[in-house]
Backbone atoms as SQL, in Angstrom:
CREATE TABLE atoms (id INTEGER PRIMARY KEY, chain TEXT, resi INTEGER, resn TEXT, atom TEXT, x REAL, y REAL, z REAL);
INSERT INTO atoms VALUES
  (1, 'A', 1, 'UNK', 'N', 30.080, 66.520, -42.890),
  (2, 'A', 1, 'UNK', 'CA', 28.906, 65.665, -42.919),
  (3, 'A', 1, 'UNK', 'C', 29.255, 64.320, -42.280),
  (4, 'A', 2, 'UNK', 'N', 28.449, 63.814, -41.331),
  (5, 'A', 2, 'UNK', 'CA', 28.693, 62.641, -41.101),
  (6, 'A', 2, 'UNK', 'C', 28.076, 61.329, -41.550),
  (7, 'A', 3, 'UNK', 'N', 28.534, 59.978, -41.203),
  (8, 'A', 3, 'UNK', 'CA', 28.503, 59.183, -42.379),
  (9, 'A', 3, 'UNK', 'C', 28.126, 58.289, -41.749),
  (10, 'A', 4, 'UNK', 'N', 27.180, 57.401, -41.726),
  (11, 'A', 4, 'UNK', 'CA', 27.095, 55.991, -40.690),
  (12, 'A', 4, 'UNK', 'C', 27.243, 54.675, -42.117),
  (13, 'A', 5, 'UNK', 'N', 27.307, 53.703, -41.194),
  (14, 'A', 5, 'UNK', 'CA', 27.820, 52.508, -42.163),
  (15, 'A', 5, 'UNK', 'C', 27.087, 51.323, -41.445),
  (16, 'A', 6, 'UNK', 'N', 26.689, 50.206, -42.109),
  (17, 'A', 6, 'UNK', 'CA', 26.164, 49.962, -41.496),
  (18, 'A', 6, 'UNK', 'C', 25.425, 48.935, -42.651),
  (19, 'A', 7, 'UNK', 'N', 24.260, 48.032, -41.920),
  (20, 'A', 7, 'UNK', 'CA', 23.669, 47.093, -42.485),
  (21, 'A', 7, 'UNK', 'C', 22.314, 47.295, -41.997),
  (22, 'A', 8, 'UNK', 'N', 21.268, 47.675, -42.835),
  (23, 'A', 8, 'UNK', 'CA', 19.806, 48.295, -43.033),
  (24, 'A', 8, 'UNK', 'C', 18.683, 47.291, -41.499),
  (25, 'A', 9, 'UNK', 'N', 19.574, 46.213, -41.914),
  (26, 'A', 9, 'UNK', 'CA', 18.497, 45.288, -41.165),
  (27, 'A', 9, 'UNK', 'C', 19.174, 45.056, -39.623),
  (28, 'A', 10, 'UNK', 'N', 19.790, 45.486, -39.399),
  (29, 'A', 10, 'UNK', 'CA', 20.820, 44.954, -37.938),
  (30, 'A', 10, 'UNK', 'C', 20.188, 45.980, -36.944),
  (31, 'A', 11, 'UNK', 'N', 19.866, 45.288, -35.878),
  (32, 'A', 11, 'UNK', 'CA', 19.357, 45.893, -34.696),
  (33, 'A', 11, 'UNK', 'C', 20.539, 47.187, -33.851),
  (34, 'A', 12, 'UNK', 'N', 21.092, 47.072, -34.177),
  (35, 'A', 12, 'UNK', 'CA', 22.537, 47.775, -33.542),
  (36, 'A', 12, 'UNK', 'C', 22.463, 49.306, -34.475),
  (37, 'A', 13, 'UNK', 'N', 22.590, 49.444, -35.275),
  (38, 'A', 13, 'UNK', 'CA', 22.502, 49.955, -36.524),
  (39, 'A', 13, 'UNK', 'C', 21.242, 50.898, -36.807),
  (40, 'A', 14, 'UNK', 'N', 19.876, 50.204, -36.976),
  (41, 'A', 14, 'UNK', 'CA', 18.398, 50.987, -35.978),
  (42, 'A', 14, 'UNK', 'C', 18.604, 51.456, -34.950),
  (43, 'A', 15, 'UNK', 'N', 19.283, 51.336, -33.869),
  (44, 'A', 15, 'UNK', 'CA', 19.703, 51.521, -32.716),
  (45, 'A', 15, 'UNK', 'C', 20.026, 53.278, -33.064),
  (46, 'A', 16, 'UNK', 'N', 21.380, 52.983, -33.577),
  (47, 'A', 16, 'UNK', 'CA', 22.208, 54.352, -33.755),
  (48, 'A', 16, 'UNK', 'C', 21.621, 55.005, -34.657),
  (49, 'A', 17, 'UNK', 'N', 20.694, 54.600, -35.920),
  (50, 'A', 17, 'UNK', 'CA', 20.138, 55.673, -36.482),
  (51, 'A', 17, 'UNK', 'C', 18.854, 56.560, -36.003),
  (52, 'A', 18, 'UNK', 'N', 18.235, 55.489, -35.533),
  (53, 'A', 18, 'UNK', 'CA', 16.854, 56.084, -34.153),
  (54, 'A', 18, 'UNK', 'C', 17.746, 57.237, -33.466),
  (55, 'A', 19, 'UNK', 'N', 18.367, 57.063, -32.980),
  (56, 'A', 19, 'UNK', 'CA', 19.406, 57.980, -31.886),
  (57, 'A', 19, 'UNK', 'C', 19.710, 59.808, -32.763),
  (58, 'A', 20, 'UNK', 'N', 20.695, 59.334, -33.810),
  (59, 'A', 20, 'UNK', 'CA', 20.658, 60.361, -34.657),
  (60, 'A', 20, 'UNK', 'C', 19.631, 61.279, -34.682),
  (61, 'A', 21, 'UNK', 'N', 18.740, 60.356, -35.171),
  (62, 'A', 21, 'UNK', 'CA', 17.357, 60.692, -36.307),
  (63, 'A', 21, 'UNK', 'C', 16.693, 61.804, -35.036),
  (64, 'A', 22, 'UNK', 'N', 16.737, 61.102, -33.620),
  (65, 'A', 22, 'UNK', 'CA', 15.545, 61.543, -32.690),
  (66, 'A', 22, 'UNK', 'C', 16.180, 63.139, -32.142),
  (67, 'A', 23, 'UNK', 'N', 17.648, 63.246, -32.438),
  (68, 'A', 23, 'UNK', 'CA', 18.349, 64.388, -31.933),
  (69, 'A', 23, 'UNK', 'C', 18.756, 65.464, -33.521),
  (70, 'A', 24, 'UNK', 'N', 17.875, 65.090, -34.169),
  (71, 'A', 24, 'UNK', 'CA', 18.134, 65.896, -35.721),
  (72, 'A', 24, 'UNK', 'C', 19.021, 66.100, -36.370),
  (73, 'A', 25, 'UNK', 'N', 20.318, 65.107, -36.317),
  (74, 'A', 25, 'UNK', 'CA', 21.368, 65.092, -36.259),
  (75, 'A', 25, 'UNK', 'C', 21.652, 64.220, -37.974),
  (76, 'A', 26, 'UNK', 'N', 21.963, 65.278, -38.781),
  (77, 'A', 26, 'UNK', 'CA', 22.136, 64.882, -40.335),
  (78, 'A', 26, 'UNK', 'C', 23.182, 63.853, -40.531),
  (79, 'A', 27, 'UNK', 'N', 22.743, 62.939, -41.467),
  (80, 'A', 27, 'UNK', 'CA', 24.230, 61.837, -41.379),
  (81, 'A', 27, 'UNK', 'C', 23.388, 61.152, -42.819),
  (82, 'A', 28, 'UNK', 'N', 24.386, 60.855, -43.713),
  (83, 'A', 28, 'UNK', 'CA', 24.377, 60.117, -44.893),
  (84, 'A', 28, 'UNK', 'C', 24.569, 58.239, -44.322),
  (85, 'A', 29, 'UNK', 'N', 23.832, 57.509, -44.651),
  (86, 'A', 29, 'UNK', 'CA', 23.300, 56.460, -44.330),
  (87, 'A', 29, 'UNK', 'C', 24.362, 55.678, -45.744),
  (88, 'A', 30, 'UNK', 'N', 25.422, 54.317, -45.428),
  (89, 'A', 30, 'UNK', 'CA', 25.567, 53.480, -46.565),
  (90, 'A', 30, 'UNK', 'C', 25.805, 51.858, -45.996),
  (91, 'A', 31, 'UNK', 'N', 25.227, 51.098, -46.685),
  (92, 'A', 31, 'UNK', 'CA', 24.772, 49.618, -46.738),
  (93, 'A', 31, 'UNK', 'C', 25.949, 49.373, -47.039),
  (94, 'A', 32, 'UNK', 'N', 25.898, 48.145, -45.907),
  (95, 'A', 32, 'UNK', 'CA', 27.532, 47.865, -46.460),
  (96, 'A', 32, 'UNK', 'C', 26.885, 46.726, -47.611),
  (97, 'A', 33, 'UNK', 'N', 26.042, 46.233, -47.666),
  (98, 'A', 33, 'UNK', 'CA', 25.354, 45.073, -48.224),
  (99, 'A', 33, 'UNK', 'C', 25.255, 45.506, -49.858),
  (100, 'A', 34, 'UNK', 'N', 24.830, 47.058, -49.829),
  (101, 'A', 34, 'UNK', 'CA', 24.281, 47.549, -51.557),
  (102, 'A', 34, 'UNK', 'C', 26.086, 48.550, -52.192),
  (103, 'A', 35, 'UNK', 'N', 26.369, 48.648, -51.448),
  (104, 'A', 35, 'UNK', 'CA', 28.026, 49.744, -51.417),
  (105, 'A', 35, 'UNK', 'C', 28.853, 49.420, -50.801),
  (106, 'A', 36, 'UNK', 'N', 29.758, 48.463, -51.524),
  (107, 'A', 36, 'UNK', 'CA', 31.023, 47.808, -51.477),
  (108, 'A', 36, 'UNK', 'C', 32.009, 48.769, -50.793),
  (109, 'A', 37, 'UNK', 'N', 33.105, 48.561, -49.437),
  (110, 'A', 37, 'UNK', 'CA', 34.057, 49.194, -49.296),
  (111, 'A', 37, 'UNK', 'C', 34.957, 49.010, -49.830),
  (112, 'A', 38, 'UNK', 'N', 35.981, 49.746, -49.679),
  (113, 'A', 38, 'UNK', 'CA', 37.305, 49.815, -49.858),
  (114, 'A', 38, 'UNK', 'C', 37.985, 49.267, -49.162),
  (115, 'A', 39, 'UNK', 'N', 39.291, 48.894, -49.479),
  (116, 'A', 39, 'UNK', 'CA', 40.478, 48.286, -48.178),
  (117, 'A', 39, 'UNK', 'C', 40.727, 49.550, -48.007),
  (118, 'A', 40, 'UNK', 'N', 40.928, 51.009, -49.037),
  (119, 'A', 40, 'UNK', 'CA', 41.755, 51.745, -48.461),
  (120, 'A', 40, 'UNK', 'C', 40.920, 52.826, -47.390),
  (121, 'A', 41, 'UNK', 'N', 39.606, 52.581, -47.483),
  (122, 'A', 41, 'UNK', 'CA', 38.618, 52.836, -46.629),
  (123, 'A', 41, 'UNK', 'C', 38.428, 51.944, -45.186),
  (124, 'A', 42, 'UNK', 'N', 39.262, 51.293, -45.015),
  (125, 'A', 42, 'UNK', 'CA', 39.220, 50.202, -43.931),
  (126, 'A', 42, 'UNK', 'C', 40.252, 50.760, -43.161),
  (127, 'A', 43, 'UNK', 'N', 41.512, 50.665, -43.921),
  (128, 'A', 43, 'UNK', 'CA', 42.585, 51.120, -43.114),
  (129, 'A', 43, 'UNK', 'C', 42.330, 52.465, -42.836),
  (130, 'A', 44, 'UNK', 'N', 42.004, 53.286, -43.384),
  (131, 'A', 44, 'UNK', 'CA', 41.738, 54.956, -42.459),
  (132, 'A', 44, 'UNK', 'C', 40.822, 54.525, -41.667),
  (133, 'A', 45, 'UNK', 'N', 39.736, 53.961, -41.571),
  (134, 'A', 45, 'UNK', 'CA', 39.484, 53.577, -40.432),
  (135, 'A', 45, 'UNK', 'C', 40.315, 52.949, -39.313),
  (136, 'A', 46, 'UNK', 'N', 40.695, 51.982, -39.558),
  (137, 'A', 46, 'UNK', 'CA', 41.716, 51.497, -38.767),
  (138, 'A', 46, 'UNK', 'C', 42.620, 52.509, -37.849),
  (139, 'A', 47, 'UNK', 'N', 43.229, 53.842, -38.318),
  (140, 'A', 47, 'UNK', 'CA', 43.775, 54.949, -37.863),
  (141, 'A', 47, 'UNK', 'C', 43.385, 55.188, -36.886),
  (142, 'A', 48, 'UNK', 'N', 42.014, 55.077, -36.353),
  (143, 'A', 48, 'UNK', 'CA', 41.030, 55.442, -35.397),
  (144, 'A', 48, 'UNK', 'C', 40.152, 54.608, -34.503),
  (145, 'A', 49, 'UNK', 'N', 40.585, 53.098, -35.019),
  (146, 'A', 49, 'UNK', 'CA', 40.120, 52.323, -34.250),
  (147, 'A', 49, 'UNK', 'C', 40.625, 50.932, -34.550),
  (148, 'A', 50, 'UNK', 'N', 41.001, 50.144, -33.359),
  (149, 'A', 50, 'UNK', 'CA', 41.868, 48.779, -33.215),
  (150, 'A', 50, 'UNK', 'C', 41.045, 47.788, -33.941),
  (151, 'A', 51, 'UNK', 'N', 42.313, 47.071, -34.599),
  (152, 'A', 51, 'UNK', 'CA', 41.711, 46.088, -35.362),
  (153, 'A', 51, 'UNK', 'C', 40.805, 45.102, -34.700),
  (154, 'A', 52, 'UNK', 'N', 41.101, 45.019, -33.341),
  (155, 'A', 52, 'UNK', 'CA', 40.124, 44.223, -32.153),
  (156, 'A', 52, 'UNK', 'C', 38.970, 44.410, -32.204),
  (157, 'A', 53, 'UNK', 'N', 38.592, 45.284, -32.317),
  (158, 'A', 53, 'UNK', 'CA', 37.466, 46.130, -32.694),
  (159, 'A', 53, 'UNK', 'C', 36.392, 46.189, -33.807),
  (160, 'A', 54, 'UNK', 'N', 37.672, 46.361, -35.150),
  (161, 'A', 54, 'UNK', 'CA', 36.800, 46.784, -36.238),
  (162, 'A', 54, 'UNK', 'C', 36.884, 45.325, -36.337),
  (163, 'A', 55, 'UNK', 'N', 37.390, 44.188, -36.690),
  (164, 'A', 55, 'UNK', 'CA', 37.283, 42.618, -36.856),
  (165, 'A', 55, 'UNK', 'C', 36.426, 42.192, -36.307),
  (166, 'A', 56, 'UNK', 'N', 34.588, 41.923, -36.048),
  (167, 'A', 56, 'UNK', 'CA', 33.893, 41.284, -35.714),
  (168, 'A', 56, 'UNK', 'C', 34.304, 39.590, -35.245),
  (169, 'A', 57, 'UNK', 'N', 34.674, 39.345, -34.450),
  (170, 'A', 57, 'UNK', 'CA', 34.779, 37.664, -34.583),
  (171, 'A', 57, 'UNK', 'C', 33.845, 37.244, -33.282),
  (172, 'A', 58, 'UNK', 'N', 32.977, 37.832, -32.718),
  (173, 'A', 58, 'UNK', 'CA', 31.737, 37.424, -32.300),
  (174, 'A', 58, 'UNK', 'C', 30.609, 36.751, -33.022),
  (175, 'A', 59, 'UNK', 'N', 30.175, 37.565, -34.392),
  (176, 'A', 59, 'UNK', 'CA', 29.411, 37.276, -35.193),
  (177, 'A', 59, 'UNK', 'C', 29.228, 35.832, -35.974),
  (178, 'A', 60, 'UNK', 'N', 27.771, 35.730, -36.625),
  (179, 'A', 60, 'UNK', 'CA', 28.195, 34.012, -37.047),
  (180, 'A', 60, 'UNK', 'C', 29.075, 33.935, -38.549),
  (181, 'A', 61, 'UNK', 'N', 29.226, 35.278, -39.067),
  (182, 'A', 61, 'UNK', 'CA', 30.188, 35.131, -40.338),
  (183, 'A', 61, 'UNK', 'C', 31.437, 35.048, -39.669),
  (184, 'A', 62, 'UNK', 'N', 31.849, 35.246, -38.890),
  (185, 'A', 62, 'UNK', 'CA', 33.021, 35.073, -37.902),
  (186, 'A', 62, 'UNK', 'C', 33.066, 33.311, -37.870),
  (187, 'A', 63, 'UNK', 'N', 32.333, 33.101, -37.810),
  (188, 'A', 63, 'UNK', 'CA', 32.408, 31.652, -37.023),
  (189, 'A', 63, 'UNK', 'C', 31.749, 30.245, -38.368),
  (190, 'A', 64, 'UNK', 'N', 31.457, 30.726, -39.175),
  (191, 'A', 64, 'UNK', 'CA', 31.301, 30.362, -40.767),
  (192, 'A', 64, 'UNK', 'C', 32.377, 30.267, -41.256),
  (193, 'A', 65, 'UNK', 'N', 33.225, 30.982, -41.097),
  (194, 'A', 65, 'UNK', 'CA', 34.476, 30.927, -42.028),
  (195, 'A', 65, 'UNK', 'C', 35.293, 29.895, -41.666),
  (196, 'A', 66, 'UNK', 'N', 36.381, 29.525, -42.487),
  (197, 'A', 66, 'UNK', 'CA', 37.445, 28.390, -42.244),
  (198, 'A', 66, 'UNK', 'C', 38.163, 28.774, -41.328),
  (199, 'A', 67, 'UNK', 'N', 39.098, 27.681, -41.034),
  (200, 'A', 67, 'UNK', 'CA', 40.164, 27.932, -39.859),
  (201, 'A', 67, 'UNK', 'C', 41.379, 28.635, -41.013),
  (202, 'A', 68, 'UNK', 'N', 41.182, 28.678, -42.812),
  (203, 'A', 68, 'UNK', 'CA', 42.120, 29.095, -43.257),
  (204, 'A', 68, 'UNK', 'C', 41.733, 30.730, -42.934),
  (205, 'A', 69, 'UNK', 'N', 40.629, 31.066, -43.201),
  (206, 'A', 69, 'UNK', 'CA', 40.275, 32.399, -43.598),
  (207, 'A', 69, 'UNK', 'C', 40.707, 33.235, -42.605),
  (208, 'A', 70, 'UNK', 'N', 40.261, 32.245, -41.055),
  (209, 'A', 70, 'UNK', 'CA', 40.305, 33.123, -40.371),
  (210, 'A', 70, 'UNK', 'C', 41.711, 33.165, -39.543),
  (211, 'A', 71, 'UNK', 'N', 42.568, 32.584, -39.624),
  (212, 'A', 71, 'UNK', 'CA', 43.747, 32.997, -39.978),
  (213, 'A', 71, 'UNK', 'C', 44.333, 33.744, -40.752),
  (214, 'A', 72, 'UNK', 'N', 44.046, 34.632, -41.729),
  (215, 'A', 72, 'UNK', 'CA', 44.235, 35.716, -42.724),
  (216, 'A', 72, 'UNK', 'C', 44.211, 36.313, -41.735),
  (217, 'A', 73, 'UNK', 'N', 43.201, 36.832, -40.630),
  (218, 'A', 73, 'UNK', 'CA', 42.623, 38.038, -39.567),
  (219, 'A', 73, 'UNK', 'C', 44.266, 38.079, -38.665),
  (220, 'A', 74, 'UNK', 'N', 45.300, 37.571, -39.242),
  (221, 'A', 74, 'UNK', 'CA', 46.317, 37.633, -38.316),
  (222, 'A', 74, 'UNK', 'C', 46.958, 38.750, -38.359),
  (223, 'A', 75, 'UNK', 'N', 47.260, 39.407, -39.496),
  (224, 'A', 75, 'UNK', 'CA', 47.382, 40.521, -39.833),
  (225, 'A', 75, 'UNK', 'C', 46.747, 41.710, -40.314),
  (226, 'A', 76, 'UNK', 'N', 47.105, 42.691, -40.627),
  (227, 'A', 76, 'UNK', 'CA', 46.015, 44.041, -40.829),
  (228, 'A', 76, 'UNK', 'C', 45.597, 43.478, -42.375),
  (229, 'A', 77, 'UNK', 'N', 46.255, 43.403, -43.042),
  (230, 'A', 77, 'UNK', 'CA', 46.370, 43.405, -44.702),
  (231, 'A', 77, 'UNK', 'C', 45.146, 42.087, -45.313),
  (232, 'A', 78, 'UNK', 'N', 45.046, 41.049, -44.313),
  (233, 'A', 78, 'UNK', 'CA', 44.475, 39.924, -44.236),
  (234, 'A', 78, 'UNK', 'C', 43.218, 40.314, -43.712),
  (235, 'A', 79, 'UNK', 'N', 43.293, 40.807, -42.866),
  (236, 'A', 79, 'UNK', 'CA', 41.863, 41.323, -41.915),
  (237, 'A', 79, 'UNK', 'C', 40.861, 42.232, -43.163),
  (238, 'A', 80, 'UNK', 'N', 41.596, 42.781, -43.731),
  (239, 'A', 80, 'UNK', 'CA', 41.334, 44.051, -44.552),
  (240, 'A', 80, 'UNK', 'C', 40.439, 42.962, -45.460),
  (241, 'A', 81, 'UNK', 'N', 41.784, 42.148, -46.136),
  (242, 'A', 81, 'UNK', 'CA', 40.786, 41.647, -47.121),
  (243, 'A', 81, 'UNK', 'C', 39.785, 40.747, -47.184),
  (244, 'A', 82, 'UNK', 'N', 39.335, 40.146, -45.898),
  (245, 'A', 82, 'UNK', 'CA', 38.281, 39.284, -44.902),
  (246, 'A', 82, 'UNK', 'C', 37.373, 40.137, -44.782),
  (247, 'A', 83, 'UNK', 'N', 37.284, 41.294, -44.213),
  (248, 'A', 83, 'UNK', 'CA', 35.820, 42.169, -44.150),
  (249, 'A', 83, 'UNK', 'C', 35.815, 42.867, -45.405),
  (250, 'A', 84, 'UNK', 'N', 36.683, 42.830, -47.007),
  (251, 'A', 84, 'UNK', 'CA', 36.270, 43.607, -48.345),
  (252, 'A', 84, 'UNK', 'C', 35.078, 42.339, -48.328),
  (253, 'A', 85, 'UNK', 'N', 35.635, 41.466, -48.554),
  (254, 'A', 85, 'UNK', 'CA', 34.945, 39.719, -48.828),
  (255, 'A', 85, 'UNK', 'C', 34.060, 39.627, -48.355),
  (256, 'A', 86, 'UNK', 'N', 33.548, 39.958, -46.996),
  (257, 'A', 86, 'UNK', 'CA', 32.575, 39.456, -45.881),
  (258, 'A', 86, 'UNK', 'C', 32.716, 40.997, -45.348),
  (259, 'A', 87, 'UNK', 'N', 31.505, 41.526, -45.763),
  (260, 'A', 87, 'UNK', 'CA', 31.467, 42.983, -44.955),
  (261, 'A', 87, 'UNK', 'C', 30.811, 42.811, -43.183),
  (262, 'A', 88, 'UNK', 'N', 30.227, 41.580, -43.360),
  (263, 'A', 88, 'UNK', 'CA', 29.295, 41.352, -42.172),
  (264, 'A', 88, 'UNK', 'C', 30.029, 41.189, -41.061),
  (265, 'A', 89, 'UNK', 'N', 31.778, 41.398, -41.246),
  (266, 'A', 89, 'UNK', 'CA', 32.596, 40.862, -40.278),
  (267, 'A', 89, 'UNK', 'C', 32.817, 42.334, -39.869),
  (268, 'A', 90, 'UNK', 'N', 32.901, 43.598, -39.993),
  (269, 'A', 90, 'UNK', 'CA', 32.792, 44.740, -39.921),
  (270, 'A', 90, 'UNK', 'C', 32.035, 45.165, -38.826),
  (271, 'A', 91, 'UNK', 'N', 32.532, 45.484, -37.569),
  (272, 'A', 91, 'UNK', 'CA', 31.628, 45.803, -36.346),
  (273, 'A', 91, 'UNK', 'C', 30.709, 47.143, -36.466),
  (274, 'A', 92, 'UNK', 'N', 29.531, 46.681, -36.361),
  (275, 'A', 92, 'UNK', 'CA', 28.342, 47.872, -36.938),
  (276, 'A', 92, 'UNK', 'C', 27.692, 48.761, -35.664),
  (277, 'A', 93, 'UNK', 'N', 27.338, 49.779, -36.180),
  (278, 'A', 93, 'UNK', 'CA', 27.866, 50.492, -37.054),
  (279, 'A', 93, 'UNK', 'C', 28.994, 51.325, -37.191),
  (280, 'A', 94, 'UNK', 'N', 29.084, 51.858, -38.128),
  (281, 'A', 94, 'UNK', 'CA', 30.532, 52.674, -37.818),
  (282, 'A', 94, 'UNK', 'C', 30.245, 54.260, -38.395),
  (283, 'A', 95, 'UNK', 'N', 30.311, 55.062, -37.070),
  (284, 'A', 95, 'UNK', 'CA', 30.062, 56.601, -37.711),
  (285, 'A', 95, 'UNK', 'C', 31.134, 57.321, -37.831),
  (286, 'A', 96, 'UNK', 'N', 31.603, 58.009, -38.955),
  (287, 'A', 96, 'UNK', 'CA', 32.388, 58.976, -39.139),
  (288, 'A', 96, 'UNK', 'C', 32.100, 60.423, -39.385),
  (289, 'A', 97, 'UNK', 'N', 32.551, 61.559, -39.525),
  (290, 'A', 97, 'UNK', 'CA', 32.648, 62.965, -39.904),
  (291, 'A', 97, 'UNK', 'C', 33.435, 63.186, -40.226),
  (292, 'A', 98, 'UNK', 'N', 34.986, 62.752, -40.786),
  (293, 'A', 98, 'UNK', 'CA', 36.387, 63.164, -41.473),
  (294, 'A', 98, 'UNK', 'C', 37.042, 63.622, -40.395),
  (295, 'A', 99, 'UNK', 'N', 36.549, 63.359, -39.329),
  (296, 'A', 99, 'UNK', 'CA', 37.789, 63.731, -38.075),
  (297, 'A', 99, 'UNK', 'C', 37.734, 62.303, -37.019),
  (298, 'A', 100, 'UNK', 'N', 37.450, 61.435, -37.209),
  (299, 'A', 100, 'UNK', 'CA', 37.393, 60.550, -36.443),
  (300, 'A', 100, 'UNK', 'C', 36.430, 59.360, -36.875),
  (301, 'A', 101, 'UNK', 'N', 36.246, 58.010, -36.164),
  (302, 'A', 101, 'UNK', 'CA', 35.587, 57.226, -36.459),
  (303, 'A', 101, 'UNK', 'C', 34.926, 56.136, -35.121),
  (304, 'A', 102, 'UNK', 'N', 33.846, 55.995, -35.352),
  (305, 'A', 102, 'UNK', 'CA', 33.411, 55.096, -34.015),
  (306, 'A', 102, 'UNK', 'C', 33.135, 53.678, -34.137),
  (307, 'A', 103, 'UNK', 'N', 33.298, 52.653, -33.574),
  (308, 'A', 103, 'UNK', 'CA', 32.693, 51.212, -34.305),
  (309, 'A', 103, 'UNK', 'C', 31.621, 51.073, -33.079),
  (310, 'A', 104, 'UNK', 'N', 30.400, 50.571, -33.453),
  (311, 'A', 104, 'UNK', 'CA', 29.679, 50.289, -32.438),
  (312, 'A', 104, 'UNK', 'C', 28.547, 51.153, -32.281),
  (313, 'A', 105, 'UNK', 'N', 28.066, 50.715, -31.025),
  (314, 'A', 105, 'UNK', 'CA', 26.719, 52.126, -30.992),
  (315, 'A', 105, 'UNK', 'C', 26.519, 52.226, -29.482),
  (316, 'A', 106, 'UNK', 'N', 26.968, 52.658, -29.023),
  (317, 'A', 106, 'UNK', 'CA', 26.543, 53.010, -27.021),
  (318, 'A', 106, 'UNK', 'C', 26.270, 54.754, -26.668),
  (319, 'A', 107, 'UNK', 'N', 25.050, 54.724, -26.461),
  (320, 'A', 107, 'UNK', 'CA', 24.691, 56.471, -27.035),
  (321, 'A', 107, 'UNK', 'C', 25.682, 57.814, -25.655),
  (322, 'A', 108, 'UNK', 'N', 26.349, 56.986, -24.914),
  (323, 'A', 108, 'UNK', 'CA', 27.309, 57.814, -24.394),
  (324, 'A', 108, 'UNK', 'C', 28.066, 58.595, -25.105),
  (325, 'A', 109, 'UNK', 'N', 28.941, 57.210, -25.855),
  (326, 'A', 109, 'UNK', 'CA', 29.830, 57.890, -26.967),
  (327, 'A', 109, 'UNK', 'C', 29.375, 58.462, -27.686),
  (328, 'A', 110, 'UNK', 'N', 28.491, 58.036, -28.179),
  (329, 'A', 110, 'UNK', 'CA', 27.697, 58.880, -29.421),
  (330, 'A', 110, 'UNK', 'C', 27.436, 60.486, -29.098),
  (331, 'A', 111, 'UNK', 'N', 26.946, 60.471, -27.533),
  (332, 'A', 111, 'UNK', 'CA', 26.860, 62.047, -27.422),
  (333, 'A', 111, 'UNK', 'C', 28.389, 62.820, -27.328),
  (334, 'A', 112, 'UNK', 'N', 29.558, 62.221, -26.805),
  (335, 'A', 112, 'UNK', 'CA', 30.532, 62.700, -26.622),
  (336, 'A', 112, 'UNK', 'C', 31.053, 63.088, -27.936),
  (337, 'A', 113, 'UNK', 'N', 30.694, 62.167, -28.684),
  (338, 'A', 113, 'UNK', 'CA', 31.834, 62.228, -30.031),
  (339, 'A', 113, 'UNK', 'C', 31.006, 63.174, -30.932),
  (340, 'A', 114, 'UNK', 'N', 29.448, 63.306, -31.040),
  (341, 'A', 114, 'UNK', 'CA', 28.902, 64.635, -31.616),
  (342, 'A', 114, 'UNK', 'C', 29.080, 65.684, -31.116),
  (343, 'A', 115, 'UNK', 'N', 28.926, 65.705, -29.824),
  (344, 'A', 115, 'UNK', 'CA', 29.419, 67.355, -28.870),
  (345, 'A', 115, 'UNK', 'C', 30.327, 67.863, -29.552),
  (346, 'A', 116, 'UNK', 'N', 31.742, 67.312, -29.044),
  (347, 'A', 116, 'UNK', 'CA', 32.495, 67.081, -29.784),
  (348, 'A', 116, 'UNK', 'C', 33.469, 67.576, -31.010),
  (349, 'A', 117, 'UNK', 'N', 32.415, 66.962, -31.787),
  (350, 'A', 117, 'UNK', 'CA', 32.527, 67.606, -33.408),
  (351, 'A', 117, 'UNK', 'C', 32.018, 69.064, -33.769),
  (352, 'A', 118, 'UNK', 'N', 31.041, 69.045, -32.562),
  (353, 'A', 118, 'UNK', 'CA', 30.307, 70.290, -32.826),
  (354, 'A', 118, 'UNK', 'C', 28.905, 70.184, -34.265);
């Protein structure tokens, strides 16, 4: 089963579930806003995609934070515990199926990585 993640109201996020939705493509929907992650749910992500990546520092919670906080983002362990804290720092959305993980939404990948999976 696949899994999107994600924040209800984010244009990026509508994006990739429109996409899904329009190709009938089943996927369990979770808020990062109402369902708290895990760190140890971060780092298996991480397995599959660069911390460059999953670390939002485009965003304005990126740019809200202190010069202490965001110095934590120096390491994985720090980063981890910056997006438990601030999920909004979490590059959206992020789809999984237990074999892989995507951050983002560009419906190329999206078709490659469902093909794919099968």
């Amino acid at each position: 089963m696949r899994h999107l993640y994600g924040i209800t109201n984010c244009s990026t996020v509508k994006k990739a579930r429109a996409w899904l939705e329009a190709r009938q493509i089943d996927y369990v929907f979770h808020d990062f806003k109402k369902e708290a992650l895990t760190a140890e749910w971060l780092a298996a992500c991480l397995q599959h995609v660069p911390l460059e990546i999953l670390l939002n520092k485009r965003g304005t919670t990126w740019r809200k934070l202190t010069p202490e906080e965001q110095a934590q983002a120096a390491d994985e362990s720090g980063a981890i515990a910056l997006m438990c804290a601030y999920p909004s720092l979490i590059k959206r959305p992020i789809l999984t199926d237990g074999n892989g993980v995507l951050a983002g939404f560009d419906e190329a990948q999206y078709a490659q990585y469902v093909q794919a999976a099968g």
